[in-house]
C-alpha positions in Angstrom: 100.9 136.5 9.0 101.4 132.4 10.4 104.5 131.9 8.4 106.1 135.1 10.0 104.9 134.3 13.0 106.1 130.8 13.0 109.8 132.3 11.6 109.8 134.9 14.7 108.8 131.7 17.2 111.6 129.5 16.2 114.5 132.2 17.2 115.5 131.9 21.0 116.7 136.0 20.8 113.3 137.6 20.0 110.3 137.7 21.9 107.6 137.2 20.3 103.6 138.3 21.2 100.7 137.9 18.9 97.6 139.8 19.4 94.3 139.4 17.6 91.3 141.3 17.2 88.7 138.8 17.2 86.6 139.6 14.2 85.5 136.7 12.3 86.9 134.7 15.6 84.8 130.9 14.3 87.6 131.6 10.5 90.3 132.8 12.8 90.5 130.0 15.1 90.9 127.6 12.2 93.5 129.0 11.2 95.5 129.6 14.3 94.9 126.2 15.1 96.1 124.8 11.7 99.7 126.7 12.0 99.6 126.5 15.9 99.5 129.8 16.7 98.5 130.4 20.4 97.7 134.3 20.6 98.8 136.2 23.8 96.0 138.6 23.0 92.5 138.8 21.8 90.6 142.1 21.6 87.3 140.5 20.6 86.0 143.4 19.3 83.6 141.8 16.6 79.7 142.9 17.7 77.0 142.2 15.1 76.0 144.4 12.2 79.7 146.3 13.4 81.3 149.6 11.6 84.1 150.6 10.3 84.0 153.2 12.7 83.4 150.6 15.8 86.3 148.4 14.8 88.9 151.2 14.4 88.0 152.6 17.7 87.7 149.4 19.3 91.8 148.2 17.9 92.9 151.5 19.0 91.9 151.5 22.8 92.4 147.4 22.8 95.9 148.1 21.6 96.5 151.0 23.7 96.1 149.1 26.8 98.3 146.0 25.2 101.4 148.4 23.8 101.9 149.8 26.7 101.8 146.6 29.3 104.3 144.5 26.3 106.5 147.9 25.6 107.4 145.8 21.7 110.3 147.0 20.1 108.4 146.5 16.7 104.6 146.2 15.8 103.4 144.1 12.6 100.3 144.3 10.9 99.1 142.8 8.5 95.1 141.1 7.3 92.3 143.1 7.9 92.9 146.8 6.5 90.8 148.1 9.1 92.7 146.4 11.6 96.0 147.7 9.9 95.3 150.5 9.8 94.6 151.4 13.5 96.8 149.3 14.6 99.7 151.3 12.8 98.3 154.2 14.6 98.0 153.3 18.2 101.5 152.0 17.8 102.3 155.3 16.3 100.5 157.0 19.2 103.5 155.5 21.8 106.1 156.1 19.5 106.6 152.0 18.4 108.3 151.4 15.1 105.7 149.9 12.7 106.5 147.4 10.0 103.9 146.8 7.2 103.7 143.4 6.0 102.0 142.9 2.4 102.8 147.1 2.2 102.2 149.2 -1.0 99.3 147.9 -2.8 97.2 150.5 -4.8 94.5 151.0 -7.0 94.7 154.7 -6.9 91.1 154.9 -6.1 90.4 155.3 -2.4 86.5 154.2 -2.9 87.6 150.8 -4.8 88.6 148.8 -2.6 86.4 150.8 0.0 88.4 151.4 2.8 91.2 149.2 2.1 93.1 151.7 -0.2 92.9 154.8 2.2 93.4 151.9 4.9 96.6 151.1 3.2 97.7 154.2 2.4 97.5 155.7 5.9 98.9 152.4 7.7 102.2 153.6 5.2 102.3 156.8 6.3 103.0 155.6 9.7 105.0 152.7 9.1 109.0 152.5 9.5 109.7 149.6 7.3 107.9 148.5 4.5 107.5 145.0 3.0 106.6 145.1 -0.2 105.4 142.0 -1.5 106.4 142.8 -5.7 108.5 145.0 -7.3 104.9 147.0 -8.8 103.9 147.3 -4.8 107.7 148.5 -4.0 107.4 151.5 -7.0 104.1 152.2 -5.9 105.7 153.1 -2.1 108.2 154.8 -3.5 105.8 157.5 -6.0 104.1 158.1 -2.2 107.8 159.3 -1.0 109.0 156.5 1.0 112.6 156.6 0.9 113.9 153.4 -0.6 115.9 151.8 2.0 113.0 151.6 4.3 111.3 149.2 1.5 112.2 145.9 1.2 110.9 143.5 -1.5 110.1 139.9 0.1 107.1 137.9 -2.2 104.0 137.6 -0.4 103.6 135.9 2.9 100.6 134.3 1.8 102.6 132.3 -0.7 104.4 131.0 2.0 101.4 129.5 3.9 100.1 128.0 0.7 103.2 126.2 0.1 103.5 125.2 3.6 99.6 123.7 3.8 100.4 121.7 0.6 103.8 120.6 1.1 102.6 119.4 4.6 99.4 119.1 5.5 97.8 118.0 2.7 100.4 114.9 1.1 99.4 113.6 4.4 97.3 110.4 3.4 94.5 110.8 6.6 94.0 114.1 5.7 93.5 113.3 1.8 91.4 110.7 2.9 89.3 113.1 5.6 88.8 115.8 2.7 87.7 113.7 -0.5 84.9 111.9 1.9 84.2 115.4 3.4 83.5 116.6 -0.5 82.0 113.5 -1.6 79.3 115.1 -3.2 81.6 116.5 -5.6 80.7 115.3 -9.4 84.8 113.6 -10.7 82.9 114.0 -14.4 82.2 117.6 -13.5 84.3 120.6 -14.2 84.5 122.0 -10.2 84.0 126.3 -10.4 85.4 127.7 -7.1 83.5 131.1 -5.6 83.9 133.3 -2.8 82.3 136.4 -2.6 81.7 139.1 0.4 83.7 142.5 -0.2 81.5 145.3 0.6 81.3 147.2 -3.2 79.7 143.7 -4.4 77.0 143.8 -1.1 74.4 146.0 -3.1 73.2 143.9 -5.9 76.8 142.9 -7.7 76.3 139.4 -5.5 73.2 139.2 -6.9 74.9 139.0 -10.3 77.8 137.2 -9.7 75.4 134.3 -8.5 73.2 134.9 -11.7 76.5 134.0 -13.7 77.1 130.7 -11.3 73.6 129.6 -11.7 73.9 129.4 -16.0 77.4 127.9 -15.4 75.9 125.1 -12.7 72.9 124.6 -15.2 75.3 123.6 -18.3 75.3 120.4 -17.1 79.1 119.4 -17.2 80.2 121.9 -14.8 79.2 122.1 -10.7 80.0 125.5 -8.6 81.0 125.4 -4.8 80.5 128.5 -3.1 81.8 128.9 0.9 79.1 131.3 1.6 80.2 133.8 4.1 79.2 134.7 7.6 77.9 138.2 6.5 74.0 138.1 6.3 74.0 140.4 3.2 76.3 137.8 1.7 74.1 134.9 2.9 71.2 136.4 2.1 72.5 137.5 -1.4 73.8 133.8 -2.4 70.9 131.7 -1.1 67.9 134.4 -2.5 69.6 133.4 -6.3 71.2 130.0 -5.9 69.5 128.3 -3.0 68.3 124.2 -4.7 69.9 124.6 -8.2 71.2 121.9 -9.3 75.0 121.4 -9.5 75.3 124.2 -6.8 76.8 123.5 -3.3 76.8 126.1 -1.1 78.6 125.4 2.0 79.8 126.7 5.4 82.6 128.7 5.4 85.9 126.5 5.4 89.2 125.9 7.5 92.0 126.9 5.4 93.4 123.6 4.7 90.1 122.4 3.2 90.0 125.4 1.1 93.1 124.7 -0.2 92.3 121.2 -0.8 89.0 123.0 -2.5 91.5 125.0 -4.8 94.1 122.7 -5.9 90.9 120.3 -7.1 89.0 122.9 -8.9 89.3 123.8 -12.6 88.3 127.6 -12.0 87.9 130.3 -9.0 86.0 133.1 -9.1 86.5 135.8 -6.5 86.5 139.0 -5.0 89.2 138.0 -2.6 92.7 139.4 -3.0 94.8 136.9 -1.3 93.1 134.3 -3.6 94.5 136.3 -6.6 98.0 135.6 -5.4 97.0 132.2 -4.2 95.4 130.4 -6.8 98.0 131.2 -10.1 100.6 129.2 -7.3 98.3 126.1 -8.1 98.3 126.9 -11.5 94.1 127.8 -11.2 93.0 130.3 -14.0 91.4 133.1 -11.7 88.3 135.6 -12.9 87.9 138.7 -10.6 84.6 140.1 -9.8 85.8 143.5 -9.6 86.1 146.3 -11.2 89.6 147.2 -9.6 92.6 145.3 -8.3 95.6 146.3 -6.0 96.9 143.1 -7.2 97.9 144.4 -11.3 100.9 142.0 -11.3 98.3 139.1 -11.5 96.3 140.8 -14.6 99.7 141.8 -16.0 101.1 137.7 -15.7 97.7 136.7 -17.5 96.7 134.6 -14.0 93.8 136.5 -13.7 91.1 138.3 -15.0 89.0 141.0 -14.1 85.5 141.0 -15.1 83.3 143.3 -12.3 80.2 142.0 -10.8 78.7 141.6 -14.5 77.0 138.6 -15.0 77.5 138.7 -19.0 81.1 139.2 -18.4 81.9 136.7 -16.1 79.9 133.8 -18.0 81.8 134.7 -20.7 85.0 134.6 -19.3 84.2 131.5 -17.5 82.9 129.7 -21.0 85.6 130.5 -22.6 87.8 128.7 -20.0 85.5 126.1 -19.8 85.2 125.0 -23.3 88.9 125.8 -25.2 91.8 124.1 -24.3 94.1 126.8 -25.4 92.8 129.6 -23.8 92.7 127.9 -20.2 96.2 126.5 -20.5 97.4 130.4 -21.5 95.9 131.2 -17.9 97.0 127.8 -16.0 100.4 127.7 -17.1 101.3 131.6 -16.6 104.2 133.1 -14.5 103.0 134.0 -11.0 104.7 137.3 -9.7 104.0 136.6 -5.8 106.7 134.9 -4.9 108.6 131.5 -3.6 107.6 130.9 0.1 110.4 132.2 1.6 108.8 135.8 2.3 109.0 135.4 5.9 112.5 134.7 6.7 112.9 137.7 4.6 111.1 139.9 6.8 112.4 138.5 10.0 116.1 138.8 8.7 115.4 142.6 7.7 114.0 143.5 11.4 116.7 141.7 13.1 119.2 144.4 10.8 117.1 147.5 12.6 117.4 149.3 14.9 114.0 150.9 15.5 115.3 153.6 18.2 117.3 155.1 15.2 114.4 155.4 13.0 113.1 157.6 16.0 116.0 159.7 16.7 116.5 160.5 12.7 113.3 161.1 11.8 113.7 164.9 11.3 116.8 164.1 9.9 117.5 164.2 5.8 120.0 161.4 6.8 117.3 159.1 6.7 116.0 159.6 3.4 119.4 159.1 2.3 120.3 156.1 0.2 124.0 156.0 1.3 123.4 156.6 5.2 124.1 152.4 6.9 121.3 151.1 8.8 122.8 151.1 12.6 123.0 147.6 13.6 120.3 146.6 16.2 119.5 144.7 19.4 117.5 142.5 19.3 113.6 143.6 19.4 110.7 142.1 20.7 108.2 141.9 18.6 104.3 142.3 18.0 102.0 141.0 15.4 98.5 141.7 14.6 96.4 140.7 12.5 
């Protein structure tokens, strides 16, 4: 959401409020900090060992409160699904338009990703404008029944950051300087495999197997593996019970965004569960194996960027191997087409909402002139605006 954020900050005729949850707050900060983001709002609802059922509950009577003292215009969400999701709602509980940033990704199985996809699908049945961040995400929308001109195609936001850490932050010498002596211990004669792992269908026993297929790839001898271990103690616990003292493994701290960029655009290979890193990665022309068994992101697969292999440890050494050790076969991955977009997602988004009028979308909603392809969207004061994340 930084880029939007940033694109909403530099107009003088919208008012712009950020609110955050607080989960994962020691990740969060880094990254507000990085893009200079100073949040009007934290909910901090993150407790340990939390639920699904605690964080919904927790956004929706944090938000609540905050809707109704700001009175936005608009609320975006975006980032955590959960978040999203009743976010969506509590603005849809005061009658606030809702525009969904990163909308209309699917698997079409509501247990894989489990909760995103019934996350995501119920944040879109509340939303008023959809941002759709590829044409495959737009057609999804539209098989649900969302009438098209409330969809708008814009590349991914996330794009937009990546592009915005690399064309700034990181040709900065200090900074290239402060990042090769904070990964000194990186081998140059060594192939560098990048892994994150922590979603919640790979928490009982698939981490387990994804670090099986790290430690054979460590112990080749010509490759190393880095692995941000996240906060989560079934993640730590998972990562350091297989990988803790091999050799050629470095398991590390969770990082700052800029460093994990830095991290990315130096490695040969990522493996992850992520989804952002799906979109991310084929920007820096990185070959990208998924450990899952389902992705919302099928443009990636589709481009030949990424792979998915499950948490299957013969799978994903294979894959891996094979990207190691022929030329061909890695430059197929490297050098494909990414479908995510070209950084300019936010101004986009920003110059769609500043076209709406969200009042109208109210007044018309038991109308069939809104589904209507030929009915003109009104032109619109100028909101204020809300963004969580």
């Amino acid at each position: 959401m930084a880029p939007v954020v940033q694109a909403l900050k530099a107009r003088d005729d919208v008012r712009t409020s950020v609110c955050l949850t607080g989960q994962h707050r020691e990740m969060l900060m880094q990254v507000t900090d990085l893009f200079g983001i100073v949040p009007d709002r934290n909910l901090d609802v993150m407790q340990d060992a939390q639920g699904l059922t605690h964080v919904t509950s927790a956004v929706l009577t944090g938000l609540e409160t905050a809707f109704a003292e700001m009175k936005p215009d608009w609320v975006l969400v975006h980032g955590d699904t959960t978040t999203t999701m009743a976010a969506a709602m509590a603005a849809y509980y005061q009658q606030i338009a809702v525009g969904h940033v990163e909308a209309g990704l699917r698997t079409g199985n509501i247990y894989s990703p489990w909760p995103e996809e019934m996350n995501r699908k119920i944040a879109g049945a509340l939303s008023t404008l959809h941002f759709a961040p590829t044409r495959g995400a737009a057609a999804n929308l539209v098989r649900e029944g969302v009438p098209v001109e409330r969809i708008e195609t814009t590349g991914n936001t996330v794009i937009d950051a990546l592009y915005w850490v690399r064309d700034n932050a990181l040709r900065a010498p200090q900074i290239e300087a402060d990042m090769a002596a904070r990964f000194e211990f990186l081998d140059p004669e060594k192939k560098l495999v990048l892994v994150t792992g922590h979603r919640r269908e790979n928490q009982h026993g698939g981490l387990e197997k994804i670090c099986a297929a790290m430690r054979s790839l460590a112990l080749r001898g010509d490759t190393q593996v880095v692995y941000p271990v996240h906060l989560n103690p079934n993640v730590q616990r998972a990562a350091r019970s297989v990988l803790k003292g091999v050799e050629g493994v470095h398991l590390i701290e969770p990082l700052d965004y800029l460093p994990f960029v830095w991290l990315m655009n130096r490695a040969h290979l990522i493996v992850t569960d992520s989804g952002g890193i799906q979109e991310e990665a084929p920007s820096l022309g990185k070959p990208v194996l998924v450990t899952r068994d389902t992705t919302e992101r099928p443009e990636a697969v589709d481009a030949g960027t990424v792979r998915l292999t499950g948490a299957d440890t013969d799978a994903i050494l294979w894959e891996a191997e094979r990207l190691l050790d022929d030329e061909s076969a890695y430059a197929a991955m490297a050098q494909a087409h990414n479908p995510y977009g070209d950084g300019d997602a936010a101004t986009r988004i920003v110059n769609r909402l500043l076209q709406e009028n969200p009042q109208w979308y109210r007044d018309s909603a038991s109308s069939a002139s809104v589904t209507s392809a030929s009915q003109p969207r009104p032109s619109s004061p100028m909101p204020a605006l809300t963004s969580t994340g």
